[in-house]
N, C-alpha and C positions, 0 to 999 in steps of 0.2 A: 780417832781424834776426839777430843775431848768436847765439851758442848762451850767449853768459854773460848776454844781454840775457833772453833766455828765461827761465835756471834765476833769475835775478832775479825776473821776474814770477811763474814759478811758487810760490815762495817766499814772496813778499808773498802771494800768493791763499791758500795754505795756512794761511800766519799769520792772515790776514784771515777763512776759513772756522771756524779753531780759533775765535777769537774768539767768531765770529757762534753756534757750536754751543753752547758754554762759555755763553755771554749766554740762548739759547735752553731751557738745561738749567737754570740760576738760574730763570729765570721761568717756568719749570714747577712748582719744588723750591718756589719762592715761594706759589704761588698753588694746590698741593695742601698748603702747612702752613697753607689757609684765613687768609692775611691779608688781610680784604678791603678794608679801610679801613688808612692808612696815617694816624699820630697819630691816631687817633679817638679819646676818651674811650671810658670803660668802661661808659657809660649808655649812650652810642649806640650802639657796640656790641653790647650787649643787648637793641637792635631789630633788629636787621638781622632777625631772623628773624618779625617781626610781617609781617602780609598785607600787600601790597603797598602801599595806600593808607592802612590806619595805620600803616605803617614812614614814610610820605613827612608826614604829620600830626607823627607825634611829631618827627623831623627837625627841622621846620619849628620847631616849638616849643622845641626844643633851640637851632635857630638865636635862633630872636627872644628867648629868653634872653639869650645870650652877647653880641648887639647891645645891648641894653636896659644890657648890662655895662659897654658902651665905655669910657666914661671911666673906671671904676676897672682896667679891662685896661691903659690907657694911663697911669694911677698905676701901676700896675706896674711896669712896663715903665722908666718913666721911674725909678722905685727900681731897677730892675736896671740901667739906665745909671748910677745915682749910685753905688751898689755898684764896679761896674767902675771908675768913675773911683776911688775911695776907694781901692780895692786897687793900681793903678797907680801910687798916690801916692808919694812918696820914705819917708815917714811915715805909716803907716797913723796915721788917726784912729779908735782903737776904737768910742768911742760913734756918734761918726757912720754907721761902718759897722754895728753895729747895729741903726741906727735904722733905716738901708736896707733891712738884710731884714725888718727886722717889719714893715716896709709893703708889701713883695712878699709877706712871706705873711699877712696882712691882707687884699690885693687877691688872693690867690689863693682864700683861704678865702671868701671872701664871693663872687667868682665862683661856685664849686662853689656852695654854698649856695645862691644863686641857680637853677642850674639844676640841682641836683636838685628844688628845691622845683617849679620848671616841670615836671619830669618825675612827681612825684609826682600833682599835678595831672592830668597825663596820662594815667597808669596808672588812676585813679581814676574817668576817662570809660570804658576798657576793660573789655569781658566778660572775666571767670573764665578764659575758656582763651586769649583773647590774654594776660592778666596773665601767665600760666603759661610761656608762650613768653618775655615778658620776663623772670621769674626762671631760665626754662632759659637763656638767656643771660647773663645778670649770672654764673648758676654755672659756666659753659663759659669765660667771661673771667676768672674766680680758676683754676679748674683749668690754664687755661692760663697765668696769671702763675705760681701754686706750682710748677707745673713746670718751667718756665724758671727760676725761682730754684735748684732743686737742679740744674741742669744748671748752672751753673754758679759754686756753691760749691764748692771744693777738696776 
């Protein structure tokens, strides 16, 4: 091999090891700012810390919820594609687009509704000190949203 073919390779590796250290240090820096659930709601998250088999109970309950939802997730949904089209329009149509979002947040609110009401349920088969676990969570997810919000206001 030739010595330019070399400082070549060696160059890519370097680049390629920066990389791989940079990606290594991110998911370190990730996973000691405790994010352990990525989109998770702020209920479920305030299980994570229930014992093992009632964190996987409540879960579950959470899941069969948000199924139970489908169809008004998929109103949704389908409001937020009519939305998008409405906005795309040469002519925004005001009411129309109105109407889109009160049915997104129609089918959103009554989601949540939904499963808090399942999670309340929940909480309500649990002893005093797993409850307690659950509001030490629910408070550790505001603490940590309030904080991020002043982290970044100007």
């Amino acid at each position: 091999m030739s010595t330019r073919t070399l400082k070549i390779l060696c160059a890519v590796s370097i680049l390629l090891n920066i990389f791989l250290l940079g990606a290594a240090i991110g998911g370190a820096v990730w996973v000691r700012a405790r994010h352990p659930m990525i989109g998770a709601g702020s209920i479920r998250v305030a299980g994570s810390d229930l014992p093992r088999d009632e964190r996987r109970a409540f879960r579950r309950a959470l899941r069969d919820a948000r199924l139970e939802m489908r169809p008004t997730a998929m109103a949704g949904r389908q409001a937020r594609d009519d939305a998008a089209t409405l906005l795309n329009a040469p002519t925004l149509d005001q009411a129309k687009l109105g109407n889109a979002l009160s049915r997104i947040r129609a089918a959103d609110i009554a989601i949540r509704a939904h499963v808090e009401a399942r999670a309340i349920s929940f909480a309500a088969t649990l002893p005093p000190a797993d409850r307690a676990k659950l509001a030490q969570g629910i408070e550790q997810r505001r603490a940590r949203a309030a904080a991020m919000a002043t982290e970044t206001q100007p």
